[in-house]
C-alpha positions as CSV (number, residue, x, y, z in Angstrom):
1,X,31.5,-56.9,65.3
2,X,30.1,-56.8,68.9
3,X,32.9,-56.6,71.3
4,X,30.9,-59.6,73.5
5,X,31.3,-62.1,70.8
6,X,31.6,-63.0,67.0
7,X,27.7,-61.6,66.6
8,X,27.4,-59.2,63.6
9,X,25.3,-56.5,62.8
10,X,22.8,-57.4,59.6
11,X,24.4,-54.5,57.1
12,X,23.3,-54.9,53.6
13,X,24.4,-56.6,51.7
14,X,26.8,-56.2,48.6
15,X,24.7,-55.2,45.3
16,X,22.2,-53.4,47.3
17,X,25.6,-51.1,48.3
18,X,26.7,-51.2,44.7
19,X,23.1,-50.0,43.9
20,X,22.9,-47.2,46.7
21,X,22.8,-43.2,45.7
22,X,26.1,-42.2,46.4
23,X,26.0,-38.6,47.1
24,X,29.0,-36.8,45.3
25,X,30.4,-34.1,46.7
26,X,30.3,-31.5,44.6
27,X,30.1,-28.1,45.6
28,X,26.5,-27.2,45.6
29,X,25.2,-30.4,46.9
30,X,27.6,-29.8,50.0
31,X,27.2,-25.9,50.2
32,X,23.4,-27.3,51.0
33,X,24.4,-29.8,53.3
34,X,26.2,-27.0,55.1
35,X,23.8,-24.3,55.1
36,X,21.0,-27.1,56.8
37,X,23.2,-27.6,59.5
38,X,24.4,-23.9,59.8
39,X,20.3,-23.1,59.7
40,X,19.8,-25.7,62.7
41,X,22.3,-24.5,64.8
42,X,21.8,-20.7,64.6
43,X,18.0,-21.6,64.8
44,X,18.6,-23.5,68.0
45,X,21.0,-20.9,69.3
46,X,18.2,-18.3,69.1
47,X,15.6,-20.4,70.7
48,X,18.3,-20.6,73.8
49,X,18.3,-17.3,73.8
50,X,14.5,-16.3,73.7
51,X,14.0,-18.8,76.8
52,X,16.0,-17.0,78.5
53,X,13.9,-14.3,78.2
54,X,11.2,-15.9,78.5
55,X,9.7,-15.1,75.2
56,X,9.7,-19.2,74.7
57,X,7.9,-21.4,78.2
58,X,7.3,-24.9,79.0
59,X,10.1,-27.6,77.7
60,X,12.8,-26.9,75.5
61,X,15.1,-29.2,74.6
62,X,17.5,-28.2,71.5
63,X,19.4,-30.1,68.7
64,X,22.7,-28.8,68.8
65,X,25.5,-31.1,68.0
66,X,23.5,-33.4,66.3
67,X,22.5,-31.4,62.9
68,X,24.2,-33.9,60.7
69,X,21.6,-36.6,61.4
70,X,18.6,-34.3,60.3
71,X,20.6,-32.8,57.5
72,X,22.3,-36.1,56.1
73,X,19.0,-38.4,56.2
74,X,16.1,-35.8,54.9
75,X,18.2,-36.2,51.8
76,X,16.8,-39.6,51.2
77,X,13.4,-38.7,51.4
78,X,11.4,-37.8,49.0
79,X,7.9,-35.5,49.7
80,X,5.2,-37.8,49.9
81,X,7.6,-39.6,52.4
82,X,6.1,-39.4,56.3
83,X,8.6,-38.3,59.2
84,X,7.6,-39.1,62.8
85,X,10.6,-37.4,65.3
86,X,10.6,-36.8,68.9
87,X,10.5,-34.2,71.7
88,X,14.3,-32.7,70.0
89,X,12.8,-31.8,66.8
90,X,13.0,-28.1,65.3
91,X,15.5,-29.1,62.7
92,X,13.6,-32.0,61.6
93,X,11.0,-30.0,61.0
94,X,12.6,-27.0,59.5
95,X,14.4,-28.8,56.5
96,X,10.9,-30.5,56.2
97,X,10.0,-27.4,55.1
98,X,8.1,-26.0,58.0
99,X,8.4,-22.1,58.2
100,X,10.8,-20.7,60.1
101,X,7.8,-18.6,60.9
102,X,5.3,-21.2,62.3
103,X,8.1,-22.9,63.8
104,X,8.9,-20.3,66.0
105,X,5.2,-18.9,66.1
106,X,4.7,-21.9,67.6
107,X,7.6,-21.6,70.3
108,X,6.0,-18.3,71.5
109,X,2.3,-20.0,71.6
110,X,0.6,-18.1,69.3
111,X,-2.2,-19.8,66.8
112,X,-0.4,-18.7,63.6
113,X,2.1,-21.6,64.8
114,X,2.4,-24.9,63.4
115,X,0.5,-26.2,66.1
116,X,-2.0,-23.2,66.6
117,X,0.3,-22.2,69.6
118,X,-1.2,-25.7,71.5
119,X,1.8,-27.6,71.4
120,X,5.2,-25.6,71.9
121,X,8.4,-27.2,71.3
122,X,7.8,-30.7,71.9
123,X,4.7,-31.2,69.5
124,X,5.6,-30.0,65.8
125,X,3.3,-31.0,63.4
126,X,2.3,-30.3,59.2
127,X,0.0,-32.7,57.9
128,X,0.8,-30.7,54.8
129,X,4.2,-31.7,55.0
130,X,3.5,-35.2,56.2
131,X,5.7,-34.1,59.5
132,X,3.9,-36.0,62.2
133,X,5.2,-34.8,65.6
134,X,7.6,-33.7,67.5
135,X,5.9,-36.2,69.9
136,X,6.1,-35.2,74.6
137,X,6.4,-39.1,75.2
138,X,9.5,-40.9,75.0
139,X,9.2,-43.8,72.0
140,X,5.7,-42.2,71.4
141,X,6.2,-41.8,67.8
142,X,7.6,-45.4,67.2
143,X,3.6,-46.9,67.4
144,X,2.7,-43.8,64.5
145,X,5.3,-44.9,62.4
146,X,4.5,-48.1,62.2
147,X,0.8,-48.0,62.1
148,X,1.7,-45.0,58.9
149,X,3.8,-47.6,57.5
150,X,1.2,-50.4,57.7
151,X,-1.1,-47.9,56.5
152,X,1.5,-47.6,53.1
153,X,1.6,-51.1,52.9
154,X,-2.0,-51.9,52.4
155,X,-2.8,-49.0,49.8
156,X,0.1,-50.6,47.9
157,X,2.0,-47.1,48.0
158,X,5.9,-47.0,47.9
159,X,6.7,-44.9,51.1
160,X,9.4,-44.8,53.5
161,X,8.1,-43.6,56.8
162,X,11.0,-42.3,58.9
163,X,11.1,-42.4,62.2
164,X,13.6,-40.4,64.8
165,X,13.9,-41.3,68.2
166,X,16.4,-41.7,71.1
167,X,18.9,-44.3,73.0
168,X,15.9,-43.4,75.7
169,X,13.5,-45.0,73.9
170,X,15.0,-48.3,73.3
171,X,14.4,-49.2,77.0
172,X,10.8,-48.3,76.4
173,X,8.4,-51.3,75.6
174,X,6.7,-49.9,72.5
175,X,10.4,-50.2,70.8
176,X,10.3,-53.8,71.1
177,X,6.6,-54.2,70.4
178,X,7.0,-51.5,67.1
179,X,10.5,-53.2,65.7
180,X,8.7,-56.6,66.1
181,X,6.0,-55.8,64.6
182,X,7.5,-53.8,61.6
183,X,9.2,-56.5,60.6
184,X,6.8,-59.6,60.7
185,X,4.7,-57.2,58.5
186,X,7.8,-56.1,56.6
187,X,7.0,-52.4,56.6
188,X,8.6,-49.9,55.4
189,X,9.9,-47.7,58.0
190,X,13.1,-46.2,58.5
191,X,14.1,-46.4,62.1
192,X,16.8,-43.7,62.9
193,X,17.9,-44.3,66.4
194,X,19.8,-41.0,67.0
195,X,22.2,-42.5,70.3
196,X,23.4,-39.1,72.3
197,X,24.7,-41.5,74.9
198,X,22.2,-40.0,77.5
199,X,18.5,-40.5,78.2
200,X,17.9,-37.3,79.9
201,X,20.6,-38.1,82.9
202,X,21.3,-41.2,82.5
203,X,24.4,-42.7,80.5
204,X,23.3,-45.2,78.4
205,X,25.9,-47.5,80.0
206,X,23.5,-47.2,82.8
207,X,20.4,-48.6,81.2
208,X,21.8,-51.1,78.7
209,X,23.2,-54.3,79.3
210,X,24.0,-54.7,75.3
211,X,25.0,-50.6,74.2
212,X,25.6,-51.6,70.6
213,X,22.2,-50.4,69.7
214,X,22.1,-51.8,66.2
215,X,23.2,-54.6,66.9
216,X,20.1,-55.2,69.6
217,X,18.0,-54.4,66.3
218,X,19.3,-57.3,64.5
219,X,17.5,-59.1,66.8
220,X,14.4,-58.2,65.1
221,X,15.5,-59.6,61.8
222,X,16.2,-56.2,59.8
223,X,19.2,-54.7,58.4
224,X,20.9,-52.6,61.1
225,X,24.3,-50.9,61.8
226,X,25.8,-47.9,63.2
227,X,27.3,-44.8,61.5
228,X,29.3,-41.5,62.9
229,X,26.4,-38.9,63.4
230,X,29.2,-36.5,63.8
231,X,29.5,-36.6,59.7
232,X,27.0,-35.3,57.4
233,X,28.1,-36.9,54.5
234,X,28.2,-40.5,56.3
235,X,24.6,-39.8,57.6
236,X,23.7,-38.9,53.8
237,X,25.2,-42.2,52.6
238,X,23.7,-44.6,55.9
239,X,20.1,-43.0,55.0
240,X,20.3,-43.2,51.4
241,X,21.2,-47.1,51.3
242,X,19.1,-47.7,54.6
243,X,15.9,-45.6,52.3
244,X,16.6,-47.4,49.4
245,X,16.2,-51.0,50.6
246,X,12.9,-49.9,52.2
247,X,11.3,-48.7,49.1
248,X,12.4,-51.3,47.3
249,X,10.5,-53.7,49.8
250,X,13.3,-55.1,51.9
251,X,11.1,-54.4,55.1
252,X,12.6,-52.0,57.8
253,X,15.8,-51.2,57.9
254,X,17.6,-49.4,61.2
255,X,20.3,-46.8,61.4
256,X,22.2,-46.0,64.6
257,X,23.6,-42.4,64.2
258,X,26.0,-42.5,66.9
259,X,26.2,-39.0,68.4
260,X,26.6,-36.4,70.9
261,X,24.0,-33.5,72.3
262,X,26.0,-30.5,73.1
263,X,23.8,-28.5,75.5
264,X,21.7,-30.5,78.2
265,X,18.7,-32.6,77.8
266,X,16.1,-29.5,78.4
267,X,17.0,-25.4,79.8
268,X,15.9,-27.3,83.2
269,X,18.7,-29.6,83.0
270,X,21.5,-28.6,85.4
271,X,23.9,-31.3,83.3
272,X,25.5,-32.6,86.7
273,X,25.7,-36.3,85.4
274,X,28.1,-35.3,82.6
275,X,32.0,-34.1,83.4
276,X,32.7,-31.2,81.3
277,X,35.8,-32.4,79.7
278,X,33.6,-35.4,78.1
279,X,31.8,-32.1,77.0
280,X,34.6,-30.4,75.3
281,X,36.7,-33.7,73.9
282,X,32.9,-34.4,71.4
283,X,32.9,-30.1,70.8
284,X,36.2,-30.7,69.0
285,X,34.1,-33.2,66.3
286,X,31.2,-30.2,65.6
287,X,29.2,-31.7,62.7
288,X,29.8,-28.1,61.1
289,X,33.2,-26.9,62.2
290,X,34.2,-30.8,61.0
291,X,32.4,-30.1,57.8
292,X,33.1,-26.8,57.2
293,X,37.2,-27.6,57.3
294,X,36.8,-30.6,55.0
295,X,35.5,-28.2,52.4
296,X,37.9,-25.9,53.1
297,X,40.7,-28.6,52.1
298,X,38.5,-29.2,49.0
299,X,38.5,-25.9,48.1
300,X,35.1,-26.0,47.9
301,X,34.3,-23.2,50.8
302,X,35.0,-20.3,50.8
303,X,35.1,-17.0,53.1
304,X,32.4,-15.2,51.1
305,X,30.2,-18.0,50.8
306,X,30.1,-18.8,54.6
307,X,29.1,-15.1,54.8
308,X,26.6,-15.5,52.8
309,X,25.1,-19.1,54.3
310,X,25.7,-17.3,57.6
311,X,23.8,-14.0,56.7
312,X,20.5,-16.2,54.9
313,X,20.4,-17.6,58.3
314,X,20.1,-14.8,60.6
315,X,17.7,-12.9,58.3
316,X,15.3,-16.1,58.2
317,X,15.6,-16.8,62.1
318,X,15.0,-12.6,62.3
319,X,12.3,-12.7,60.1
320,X,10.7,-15.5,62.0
321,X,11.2,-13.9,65.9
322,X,9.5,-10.6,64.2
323,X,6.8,-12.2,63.0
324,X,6.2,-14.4,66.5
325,X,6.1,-11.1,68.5
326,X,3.6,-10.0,65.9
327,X,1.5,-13.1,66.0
328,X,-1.9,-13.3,67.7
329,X,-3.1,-15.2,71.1
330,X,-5.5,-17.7,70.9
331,X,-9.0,-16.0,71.8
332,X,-10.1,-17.5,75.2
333,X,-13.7,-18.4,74.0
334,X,-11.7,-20.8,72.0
335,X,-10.1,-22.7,74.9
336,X,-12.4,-25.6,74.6
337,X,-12.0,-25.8,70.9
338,X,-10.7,-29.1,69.5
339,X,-10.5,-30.6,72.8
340,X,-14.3,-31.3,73.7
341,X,-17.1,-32.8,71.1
342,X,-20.9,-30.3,71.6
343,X,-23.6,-32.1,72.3
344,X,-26.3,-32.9,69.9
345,X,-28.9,-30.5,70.2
């Protein structure tokens, strides 16, 4: 309930919770939701590191802090299920199944990348994977989604398109234009608003006379409400229900993860808008630390098998850095490729 009034958000509603996948936790299902975010974070963490050296140019803006969204809602979709994220998407992308490899090829800008070294952080992209973007403008990807879902809708296919964007981008236009339009059609996209409280430096406080973000939604007429984006496991059971009312042709549904960016917006951000103790008090709710104590008390962690999730991770992130400094340049006679049409002889 909105603190403003006695307005709700639209949450499902009773049997289609009864009917939702509950993900149990048993020990290999959450050893896996541990080792996504544990693969994030180191993934990130090395990314930091390689801009510094400039190995990595342009933007860079990393995940870490917020690896339970990615992890806990990629378990409700299925393959031939489309994802559309933003600018703050290597993890996305990476439990997608995009290759560490032509993830990070792509970082360096080198053709064996994802991207063919063209789009650097900000523009991931797999057709193969039906991964479309990593996307440079803010609430860019909202008008794809939709126009993927639409696309779904027609050919009588039963999709989910997902679609990850930022608190930023509900003060963009196209929100309002995409969330209207999604649900006069009744199309199946997901809409996972991933709230880090800050559009680059500005508090969402700042921008948003109504900051319950779900409940703005509900003005569109879909099912919307918030969950902690600091758990995995609540993430998983938000995206699972939120999925299954898509597909089952409720229309679009919208998920606020409510969360918290631990590094600044991009390596260019100096973070002076944010004190450092409101820094510190959302470090002590890390997604993994958080997750990796709660399996501890279920005794289903344990030393050897951090070790291990730990080790898989710096071998894959090694492999991938080894074969970027390996990768090839674009050849300049190929500068104009795929940007300008020949003429017609």
């Amino acid at each position: 309930m909105s603190a403003k009034g006695t307005r709700q958000t639209r949450e499902p509603n009773v049997s289609q919770q009864a009917q939702a996948s509950q993900p149990a936790l048993e020990r290999e299902h959450a050893l896996m939701l541990l080792r996504g975010m544990v693969r994030i974070r180191r993934f990130e963490e090395k990314c930091a590191e390689l801009y510094s050296a400039s190995k990595i140019r342009g933007f860079l803006h990393l995940y870490v802090g917020q690896e339970a969204i990615a992890v806990g809602a990629m378990q409700a979709l299925q393959p031939d299920d489309a994802i559309v994220a933003t600018y703050r998407e290597h993890g996305h992308a990476l439990l997608r199944g995009v290759s560490a490899r032509s993830i990070m090829a792509e970082m360096y800008g080198k053709q064996e990348g994802c991207s063919r070294g063209r789009g650097g952080s900000m523009h991931l992209f797999d057709a193969d994977k039906r991964f479309y973007g990593g996307n440079a403008i803010v609430g860019g990807g909202l008008p794809i989604a939709v126009g993927l879902g639409l696309a779904d809708k027609l050919q009588g296919r039963q999709r989910v398109t997902a679609c990850f964007f930022g608190d930023g981008a509900v003060a963009e236009g196209e929100f309002h234009e995409c969330m209207n339009l999604a649900s006069l059609w009744k199309l199946p996209v997901l809409f996972c608003c991933e709230n880090n409280l800050y559009a680059m430096g500005t508090a969402l406080s700042r921008a948003q006379a109504e900051t319950d973000l779900a409940l703005k939604a509900t003005g569109y007429a879909m099912p919307a409400w918030a969950v902690d984006g600091m758990d995995v496991v609540a993430c998983e059971e938000a995206a699972q229900l939120a999925a299954r009312g898509v597909r089952a042709g409720g229309g679009p549904h919208f998920i606020e993860f409510r969360t918290y960016r631990f590094r600044a917006h991009s390596m260019f951000d100096p973070q002076l808008y944010r004190d450092k103790q409101e820094i510190e008090e959302w470090k002590k709710r890390d997604p993994i630390v958080k997750f990796e104590g709660r399996l501890r008390e279920m005794r289903l962690l344990e030393d050897q098998e951090l070790k291990r999730i730990e080790d898989e991770a710096e071998a894959e992130i090694k492999d991938a850095v080894e074969f970027s400094e390996s990768a090839s340049w674009e050849p300049v006679e190929d500068l104009t490729k795929f940007v300008y049409s020949e003429r017609p002889k």
